[in-house]
Each structure stands twice: as structure tokens, then as C-alpha cells.
C-alpha positions in Angstrom: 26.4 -11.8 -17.2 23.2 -11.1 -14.9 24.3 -12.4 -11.2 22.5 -15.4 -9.6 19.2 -14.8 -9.3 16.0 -16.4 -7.6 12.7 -15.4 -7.9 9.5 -15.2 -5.0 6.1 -16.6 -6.4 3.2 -17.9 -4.8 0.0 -19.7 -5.6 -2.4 -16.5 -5.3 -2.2 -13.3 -4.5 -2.1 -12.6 -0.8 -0.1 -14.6 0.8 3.1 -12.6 2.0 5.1 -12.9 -1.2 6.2 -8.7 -0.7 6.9 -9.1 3.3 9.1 -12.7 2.3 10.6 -10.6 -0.5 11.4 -7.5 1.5 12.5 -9.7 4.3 14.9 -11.3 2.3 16.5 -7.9 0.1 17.2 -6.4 3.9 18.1 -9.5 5.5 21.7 -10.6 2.3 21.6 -6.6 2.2 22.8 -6.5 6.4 24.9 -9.5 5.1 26.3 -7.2 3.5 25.9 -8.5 -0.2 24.4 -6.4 -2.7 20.9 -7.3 -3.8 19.2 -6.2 -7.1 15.6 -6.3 -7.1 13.0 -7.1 -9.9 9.0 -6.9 -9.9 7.6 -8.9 -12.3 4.5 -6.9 -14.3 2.8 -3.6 -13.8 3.6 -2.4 -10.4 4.8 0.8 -8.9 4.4 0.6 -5.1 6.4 -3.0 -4.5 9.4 -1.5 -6.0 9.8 1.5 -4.1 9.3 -0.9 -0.8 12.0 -3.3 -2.6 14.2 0.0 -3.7 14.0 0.9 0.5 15.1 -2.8 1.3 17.4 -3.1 -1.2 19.2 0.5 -1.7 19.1 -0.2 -5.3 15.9 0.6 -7.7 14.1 -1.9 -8.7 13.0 -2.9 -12.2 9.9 -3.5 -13.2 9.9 -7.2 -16.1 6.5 -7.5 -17.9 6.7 -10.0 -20.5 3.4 -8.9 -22.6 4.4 -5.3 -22.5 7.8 -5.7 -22.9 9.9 -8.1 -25.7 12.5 -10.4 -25.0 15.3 -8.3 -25.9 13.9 -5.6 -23.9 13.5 -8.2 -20.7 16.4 -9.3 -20.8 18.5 -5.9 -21.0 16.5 -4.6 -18.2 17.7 -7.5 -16.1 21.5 -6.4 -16.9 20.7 -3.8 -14.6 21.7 -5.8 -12.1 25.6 -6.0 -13.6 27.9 -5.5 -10.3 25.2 -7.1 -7.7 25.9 -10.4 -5.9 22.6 -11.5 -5.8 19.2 -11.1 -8.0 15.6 -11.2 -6.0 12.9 -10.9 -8.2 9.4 -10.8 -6.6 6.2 -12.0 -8.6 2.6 -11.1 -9.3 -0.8 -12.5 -8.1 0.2 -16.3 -8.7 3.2 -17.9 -10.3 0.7 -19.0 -13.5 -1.4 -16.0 -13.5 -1.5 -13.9 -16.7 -3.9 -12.5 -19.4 -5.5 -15.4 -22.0 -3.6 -13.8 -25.3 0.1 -13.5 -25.1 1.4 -9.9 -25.4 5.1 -9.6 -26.8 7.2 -12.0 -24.9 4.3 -14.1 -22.6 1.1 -13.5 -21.3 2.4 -11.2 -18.1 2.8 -14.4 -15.8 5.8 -14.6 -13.6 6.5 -17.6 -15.0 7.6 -16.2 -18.5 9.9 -13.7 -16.6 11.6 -17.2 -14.3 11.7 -19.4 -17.2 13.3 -16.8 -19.3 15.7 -15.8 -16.9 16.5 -19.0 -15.9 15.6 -17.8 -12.0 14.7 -20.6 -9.9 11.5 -19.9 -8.1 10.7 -20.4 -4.3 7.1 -20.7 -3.7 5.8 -18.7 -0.5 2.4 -20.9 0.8 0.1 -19.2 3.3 -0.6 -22.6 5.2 -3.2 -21.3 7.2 -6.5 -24.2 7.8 -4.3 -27.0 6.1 -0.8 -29.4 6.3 0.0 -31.9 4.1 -2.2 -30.6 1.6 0.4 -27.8 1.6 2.2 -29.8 -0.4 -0.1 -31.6 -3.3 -0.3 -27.5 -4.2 3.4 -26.9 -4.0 3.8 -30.2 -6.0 1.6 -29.2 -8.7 3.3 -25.8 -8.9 6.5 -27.9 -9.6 5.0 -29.9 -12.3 2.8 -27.6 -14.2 5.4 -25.7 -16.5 8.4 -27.9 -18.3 11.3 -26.2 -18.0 10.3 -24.0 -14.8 12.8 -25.1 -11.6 10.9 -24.7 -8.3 13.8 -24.7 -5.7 11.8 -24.7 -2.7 8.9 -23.5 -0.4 8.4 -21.2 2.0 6.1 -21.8 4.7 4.2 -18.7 5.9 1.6 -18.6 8.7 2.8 -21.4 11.1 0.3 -22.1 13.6 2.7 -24.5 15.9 5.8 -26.6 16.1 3.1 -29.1 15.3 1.9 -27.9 12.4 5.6 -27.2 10.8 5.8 -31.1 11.6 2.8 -32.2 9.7 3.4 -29.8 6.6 7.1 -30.6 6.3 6.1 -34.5 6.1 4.3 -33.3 3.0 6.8 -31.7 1.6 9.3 -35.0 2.1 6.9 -37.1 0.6 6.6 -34.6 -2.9 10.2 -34.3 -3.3 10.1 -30.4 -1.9 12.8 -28.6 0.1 11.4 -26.2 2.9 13.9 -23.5 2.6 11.9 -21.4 5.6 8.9 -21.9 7.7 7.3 -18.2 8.7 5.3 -18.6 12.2 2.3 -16.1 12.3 3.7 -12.3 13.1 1.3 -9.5 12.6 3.7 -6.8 13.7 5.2 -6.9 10.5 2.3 -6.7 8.3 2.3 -3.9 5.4 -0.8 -1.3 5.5 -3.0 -1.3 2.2 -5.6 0.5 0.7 -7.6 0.4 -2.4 -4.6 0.5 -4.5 -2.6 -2.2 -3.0 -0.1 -1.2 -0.3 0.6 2.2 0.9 3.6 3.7 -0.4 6.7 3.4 1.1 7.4 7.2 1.4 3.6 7.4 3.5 5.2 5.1 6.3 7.6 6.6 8.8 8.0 3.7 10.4 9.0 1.8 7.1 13.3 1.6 8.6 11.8 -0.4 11.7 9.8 -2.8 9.6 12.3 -3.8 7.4 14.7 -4.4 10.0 11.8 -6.5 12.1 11.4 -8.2 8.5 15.2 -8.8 7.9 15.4 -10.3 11.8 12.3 -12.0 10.9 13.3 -13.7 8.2 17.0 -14.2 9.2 15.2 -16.3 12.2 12.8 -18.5 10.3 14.7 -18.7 7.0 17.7 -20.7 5.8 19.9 -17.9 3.9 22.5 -19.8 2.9 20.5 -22.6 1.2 18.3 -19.9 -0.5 21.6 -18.3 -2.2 22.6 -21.4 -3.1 19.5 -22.1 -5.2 19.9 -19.0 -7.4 20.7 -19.6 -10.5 23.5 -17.2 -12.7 21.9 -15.6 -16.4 23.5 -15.9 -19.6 22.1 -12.5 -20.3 23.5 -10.3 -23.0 22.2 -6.5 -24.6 19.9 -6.9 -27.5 18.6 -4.6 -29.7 16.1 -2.9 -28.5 14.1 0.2 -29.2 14.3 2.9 -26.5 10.7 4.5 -25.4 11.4 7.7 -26.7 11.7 10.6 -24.6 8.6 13.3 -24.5 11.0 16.0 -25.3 14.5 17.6 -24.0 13.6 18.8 -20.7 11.0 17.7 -18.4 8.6 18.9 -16.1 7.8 15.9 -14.1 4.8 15.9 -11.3 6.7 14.3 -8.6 5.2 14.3 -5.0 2.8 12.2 -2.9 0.0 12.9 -5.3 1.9 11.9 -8.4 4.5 9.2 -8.1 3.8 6.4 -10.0 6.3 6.3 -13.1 8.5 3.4 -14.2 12.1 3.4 -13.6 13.0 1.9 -16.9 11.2 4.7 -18.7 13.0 7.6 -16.6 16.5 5.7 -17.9 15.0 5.5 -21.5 14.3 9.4 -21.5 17.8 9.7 -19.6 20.0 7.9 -22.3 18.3 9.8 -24.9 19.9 12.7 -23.4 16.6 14.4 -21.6 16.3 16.6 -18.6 14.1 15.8 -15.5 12.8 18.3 -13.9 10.9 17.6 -10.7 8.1 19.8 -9.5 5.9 19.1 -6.3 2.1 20.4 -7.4 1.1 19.7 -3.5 4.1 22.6 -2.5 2.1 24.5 -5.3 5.2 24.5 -8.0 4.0 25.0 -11.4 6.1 23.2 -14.2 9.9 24.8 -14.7 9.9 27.5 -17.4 12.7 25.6 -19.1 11.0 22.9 -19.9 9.8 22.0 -23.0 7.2 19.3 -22.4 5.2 18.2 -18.7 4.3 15.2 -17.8 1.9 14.3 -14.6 2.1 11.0 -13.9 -0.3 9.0 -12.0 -0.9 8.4 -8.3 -3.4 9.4 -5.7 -4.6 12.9 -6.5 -8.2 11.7 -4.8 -6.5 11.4 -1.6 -5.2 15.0 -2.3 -7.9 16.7 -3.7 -8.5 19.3 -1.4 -5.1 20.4 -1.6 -5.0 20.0 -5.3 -7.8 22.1 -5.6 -6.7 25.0 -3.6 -3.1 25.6 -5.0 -4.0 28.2 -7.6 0.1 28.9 -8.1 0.3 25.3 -9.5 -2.9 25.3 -12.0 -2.3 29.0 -13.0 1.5 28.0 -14.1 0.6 24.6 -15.4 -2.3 26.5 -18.0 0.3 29.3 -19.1 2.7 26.4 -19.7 -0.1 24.2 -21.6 -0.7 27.5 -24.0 2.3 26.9 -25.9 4.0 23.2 -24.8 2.4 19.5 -24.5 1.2 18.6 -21.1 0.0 15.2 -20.6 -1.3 13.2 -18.1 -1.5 10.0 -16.7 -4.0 8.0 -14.8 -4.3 10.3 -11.3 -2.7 12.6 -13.8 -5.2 12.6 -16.4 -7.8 13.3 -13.7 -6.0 16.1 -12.4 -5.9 17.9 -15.9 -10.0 18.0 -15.6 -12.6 20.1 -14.7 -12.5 18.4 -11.4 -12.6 15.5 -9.6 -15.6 13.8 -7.1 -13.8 12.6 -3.5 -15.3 9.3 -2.2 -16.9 11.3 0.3 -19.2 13.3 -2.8 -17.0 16.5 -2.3 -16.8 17.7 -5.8 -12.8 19.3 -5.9 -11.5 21.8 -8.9 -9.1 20.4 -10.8 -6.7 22.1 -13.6 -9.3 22.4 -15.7 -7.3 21.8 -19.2 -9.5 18.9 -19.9 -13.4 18.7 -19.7 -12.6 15.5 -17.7 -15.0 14.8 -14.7 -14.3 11.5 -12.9 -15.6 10.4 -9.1 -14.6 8.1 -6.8 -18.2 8.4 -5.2 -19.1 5.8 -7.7 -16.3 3.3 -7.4 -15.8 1.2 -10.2 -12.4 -1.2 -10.7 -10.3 -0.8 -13.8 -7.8 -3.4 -14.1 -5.7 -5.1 -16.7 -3.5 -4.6 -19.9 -3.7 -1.9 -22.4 -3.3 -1.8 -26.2 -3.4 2.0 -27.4 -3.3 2.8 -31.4 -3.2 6.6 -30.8 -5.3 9.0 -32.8 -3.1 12.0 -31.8 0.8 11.0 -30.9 1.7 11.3 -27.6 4.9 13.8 -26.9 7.6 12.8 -28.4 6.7 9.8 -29.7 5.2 10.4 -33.4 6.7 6.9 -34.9 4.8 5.2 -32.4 2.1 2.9 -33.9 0.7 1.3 -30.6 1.5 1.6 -26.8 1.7 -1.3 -24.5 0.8 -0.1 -21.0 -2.0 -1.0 -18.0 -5.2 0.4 -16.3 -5.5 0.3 -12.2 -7.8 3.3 -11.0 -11.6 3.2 -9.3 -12.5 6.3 -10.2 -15.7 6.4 -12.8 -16.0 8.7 -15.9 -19.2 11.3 -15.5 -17.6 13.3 -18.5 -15.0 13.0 -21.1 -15.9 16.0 -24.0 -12.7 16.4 -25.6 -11.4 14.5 -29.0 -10.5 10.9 -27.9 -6.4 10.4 -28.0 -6.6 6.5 -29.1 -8.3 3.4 -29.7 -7.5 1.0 -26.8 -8.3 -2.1 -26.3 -7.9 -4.9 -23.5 -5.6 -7.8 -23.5 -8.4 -9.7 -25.1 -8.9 -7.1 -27.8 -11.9 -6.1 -26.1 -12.7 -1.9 -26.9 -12.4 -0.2 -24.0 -14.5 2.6 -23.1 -11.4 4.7 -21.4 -9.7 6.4 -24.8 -7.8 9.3 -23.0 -8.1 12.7 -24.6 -6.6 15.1 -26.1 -7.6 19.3 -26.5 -5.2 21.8 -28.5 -3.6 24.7 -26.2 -3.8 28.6 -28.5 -0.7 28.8 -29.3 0.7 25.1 -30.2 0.5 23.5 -27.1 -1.3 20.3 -26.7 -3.1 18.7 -23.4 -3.9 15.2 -23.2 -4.3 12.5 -20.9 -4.7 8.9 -20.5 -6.3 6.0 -18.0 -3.3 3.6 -19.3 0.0 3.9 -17.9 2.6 3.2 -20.8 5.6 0.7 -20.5 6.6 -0.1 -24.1 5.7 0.1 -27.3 4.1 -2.0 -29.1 5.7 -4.5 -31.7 3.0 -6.4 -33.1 0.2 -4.9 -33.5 -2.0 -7.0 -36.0 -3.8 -5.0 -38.9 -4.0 -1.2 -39.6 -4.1 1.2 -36.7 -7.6 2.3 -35.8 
């Protein structure tokens, strides 16, 4: 049985869904109730603010990458917690126009399927009773979907509540909390989204001004009551396999952007991790048997990356005779080197002819399908990998043998295949632009 759960949404993206969420997760937490959190679709940096908030790790629920079965054991996680808070993406509707394995990626597959009520979070900023005509139509667009409630962010006056809440009467709409403009609270971003919660050494002080905050504007009690308990039970599903028996995972400011679910995966399969910190100039254990760099921001790191010789010297001895592979701000780091956005050209491991700049900035965004040429470690059975593409950095060279055929959401080629080169003596070094969550169950037709 999955405890009651609720889950945050808005209409776009942008409108204080994370600071309502995070609000929330501290404020039942201080309560003292424990509070699982969710992120619904590809996201690395919410979670680590939710996992601060919440003192539990939160779980990332994509329903194109992921199937139902898989969805719903994920959400068993939260076995032993009071309460579930599960926090959307962009807005409640938003996904991708083909449906992947158990939706199209919106929010809305992960409530419906869940059961979780949803509570809408409006930035009411230039309007009042209009306010509501969007709230309403949120409410009425989806059958089966339960929208418990609204909260209000960006209050301009007492006024203002007044004129919005009349709105909200009128559509049939409880106002479960009405958030009066606060700045102080307000999360730093950058290219990427939000900085990460480890950058911020202030980040116990927010969350307690966000608890207070919320605690303050915010009816707790009627937002338990809305959540809505989860008939969930284990499926079969099929484990991502692990990339081999022991580790070497790139784990520092650089490189920190792996899912939870896939660290458990490799965990119950019986696999070691073990961390190493390239920016503290660690080279991969000796132990290990495989290394994996994940993505991150090795652009804001360059110049250190490029200087710590113990780290690439290790990391090429290890790649002579074991797989390395790379991910993202991994992949990049495996090159020949890597452009800052200032023009500063920076050395990079130089296991892959890779060149990539973020002088010529260039979004990559959205769902990836990946039929590999060349398996990735460990996982030789797999026929396609269900994963996602977020990066600005543009591709000057990629020599080496391309690792897959990958396409959009919208089966669209895409130009970034990831590569692959083979070390002397058995060793393999690849990389990718994707960052895997699941593989893939229905691919259509022969791999590519």
C-alpha cells in the first residue's frame, strides 16, 4: 500500500511549483510526519532540493521512459511514510506528442495513475478572477484527473486574495493556500535550471523560511486531507542492469547528476559503488571493474578538470583494460577538450576525439530513444534505451565510431549518437549526450 499521496502541478513552468513543494516536504516534515517525495520526469536537481527538505530521496516517475509496472514499484518506495508529495514538470498537461511506455511524460499520467490528487499552484500576478477560468479548465480537461485545490502564489494585496477567491467560489475551486509575494525565498538558477542544492550554503535557512512560509499562508491540515491513499502493488519488472560488479562512480560537484532508481537497480543486483571525486584529482578505484562519469557541470569546472593530471592519468590506465563510459557532462569530459563559454579552450581526458563548446550555445532538450550499435556496460540484452538530452554545449568534433542510433520522441534522427573507441587491451570508452532511465519495451521494427 503506497501512503496518501498528493501531487504539486501548475499551468506552466515557472510559477513556484519547487518553492510550494519544498515548502510543504519541510513544513509536515517539522510536524513531524514523514514525507516521501516524487519528481515527476527527467530531473536531477529538484530531487536533491526535495531529498534536503524531506530527509528521504526522492524518486524520479517518468511515464514515457518508464512502464507501468516499473512506475508503480518505484512509488512503493514510499512504504513506511505518512505522507506522499510528488512535485510536477513544466505544466500539469505538458508532454511529448507520441506516447513513450506508460504516457507521453506529462504529470498527469503519473496523478491519474497514482490516483494522487493534484493541487494546482497559479502565479496570479496581472490578473483575479481570471485566475480561476484557468484553474477551472485544468479541472475539466482530463476525465478521471481530481484537482483538489489551488494554490495562490504572488498575492499582490488582501484585495487581490478577495477578488481571486470570488473566482474560485464561483468555479467550484477550494483555495487551499494563498502565497503573498516573498522574494527572500526565491531559488538561484542558471542555465540548467536551479543550482544544486549542495552549491547553496544557505539551503538549511531557506527551507526553514519556506516551511514558516508556507505553514503561514497555507492550510496543512486541509491539504493532508486531500491526499489520496494507492492501491499500489510490485510488478514485474525488469531491473536496469548493472554496468558490472564494482563501480567507479564520478561523484562531485562536476559530476552528480544520476538517478536514484538506477543506483538501487545496480544495488539489488548485488554491485559495488565506488565514489571517486575527479575535482580532489581521484582516479577511478583499482577494484573496480567498470567506471561510470555521469553528467553534470564539468563547464563550470573546466579549469580544474583540466589541470588534475592524477585523475586523467588513472582514468586512461583504467580505460586500457575496463569500460569507461560517460554521460552527458561526462561524455564531454572523456574528450579531447572542452570550449568554456568564455572561448578558453580546456584539456579534457582525452579518451575520446570529442570536442564540444559552450562558446556556441545551443539548447538540447527532450526524450531520447537509443538502439545501440555497441552495448553499453553491462547491458548486452538491451535492444533500446529510454533516457533524455539537457546540455548547451555544441559539437565541433565527434571522430570516433558512433555508439547508437537515437532518435527524438517524435522519431526524429538526432545528430548526437554518442561514441564509442576500443582501449589496447579490452577496455572500451564510450559516451553519450542521453542520460538513461529505462530500457526500452517497445521499440517498433528492427534495431538500426
Amino acid at each position: 500500500m503506497i501512503p496518501p499521496g498528493i501531487l504539486i502541478s501548475a499551468p506552466a513552468s515557472g510559477t513556484g511549483k519547487t518553492t510550494v513543494t519544498l515548502g510543504l516536504l519541510a513544513a509536515f516534515r517539522a510536524q513531524g510526519l514523514i514525507v516521501q517525495p516524487f519528481k515527476s520526469g527527467p530531473d536531477y536537481i529538484d530531487p536533491a532540493f526535495h531529498a534536503a527538505a524531506a530527509g528521504r530521496v526522492s524518486v524520479n516517475l517518468d511515464s514515457w521512459a518508464m512502464s507501468a509496472a516499473r512506475l508503480q514499484n518505484l512509488a512503493l518506495q514510499a512504504h513506511g511514510a505518512d505522507l506522499v508529495i510528488a512535485e510536477g514538470s513544466m505544466g500539469l498537461f505538458d508532454g511529448v506528442a507520441q506516447a513513450g511506455e506508460a504516457g507521453n511524460g506529462a504529470s498527469a499520467d503519473v496523478a491519474a495513475m497514482m490516483g494522487w490528487p493534484v493541487i494546482v499552484v497559479l502565479d496570479v500576478s496581472g490578473q483575479a478572477q481570471t485566475a480561476a477560468a484557468v484553474a477551472y479548465g485544468m479541472a475539466q480537461f482530463r476525465k478521471g484527473l481530481n484537482v483538489a485545490g489551488v494554490i495562490l502564489n504572488k498575492v499582490a494585496s488582501p484585495r487581490h486574495e478577495a477578488l481571486i477567491r470570488v473566482g474560485m467560489e464561483a468555479a467550484g475551486l477550494t483555495v487551499l493556500g494563498a502565497l503573498p509575494r516573498k522574494a527572500e525565498i526565491t531559488l538561484p538558477e542558471r542555465h540548467l535550471g536551479l543550482v544544486q542544492a549542495e552549491e547553496l550554503p544557505r539551503l538549511e535557512a531557506i527551507l526553514t523560511e519556506a516551511a514558516a512560509f508556507v505553514t503561514a499562508h497555507c492550510d496543512l491540515e486541509a491539504i493532508r486531507a486531500v491526499a489520496s491513499m494507492t492501491e499500489g502493488q510490485a510488478g514485474q519488472v525488469t531491473a536496469t542492469p548493472a554496468p558490472g560488479e564494482r563501480i567507479a562512480l564520478a561523484r562531485d560537484q562536476a559530476f552528480s547528476f544520476i538517478y536514484p532508481h538506477l543506483l538501487a537497480d545496480w544495488r539489488a543486483q548485488g554491485a559495488t559503488i565506488l565514489p571517486f571525486s575527479p575535482l580532489a584529482d581521484e582516479a577511478p578505484d583499482p577494484s573496480a571493474t567498470v567506471c561510470w562519469l555521469p553528467g553534470g557541470y564539468p563547464e563550470l569546472h573546466a579549469g580544474q578538470l583540466s589541470a588534475r593530471a592524477g585523475f586523467r592519468e588513472g582514468l586512461a590506465a583504467f580505460a586500457q583494460t575496463r569500460p569507461v563510459h560517460g554521460e552527458c557532462g561526462g561524455y564531454m569530459a572523456l574528450g579531447q577538450g572542452l570550449i568554456a563559454a568564455d572561448g578558453t579552450h580546456h584539456r579534457m581526458a582525452g579518451l575520446l576525439g570529442l570536442e564540444t563548446s559552450f562558446a556556441k550555445r545551443r539548447m538540447h532538450l527532450g526524450y531520447r530513444l537509443a538502439r545501440p550499435h555497441r552495448p553499453l556496460p553491462g547491458m548486452e540484452q538491451a535492444r533500446g534505451l529510454r533516457g533524455h538530452e539537457f546540455h548547451y554545449a555544441t559539437i565541433l568534433s565527434q571522430p570516433d565510431t558512433p555508439l547508437a542510433h537515437v532518435t527524438d520522441a517524435n522519431g526524429q534522427e538526432v545528430a548526437e549518437t554518442g561514441s564509442y573507441r576500443d582501449g589496447a587491451d579490452g577496455g572500451c570508452i564510450s559516451g553519450t549526450f542521453f542520460h538513461l532511465i529505462a530500457e526500452s519495451s517497445l521499440l517498433d521494427g528492427p534495431q538500426a
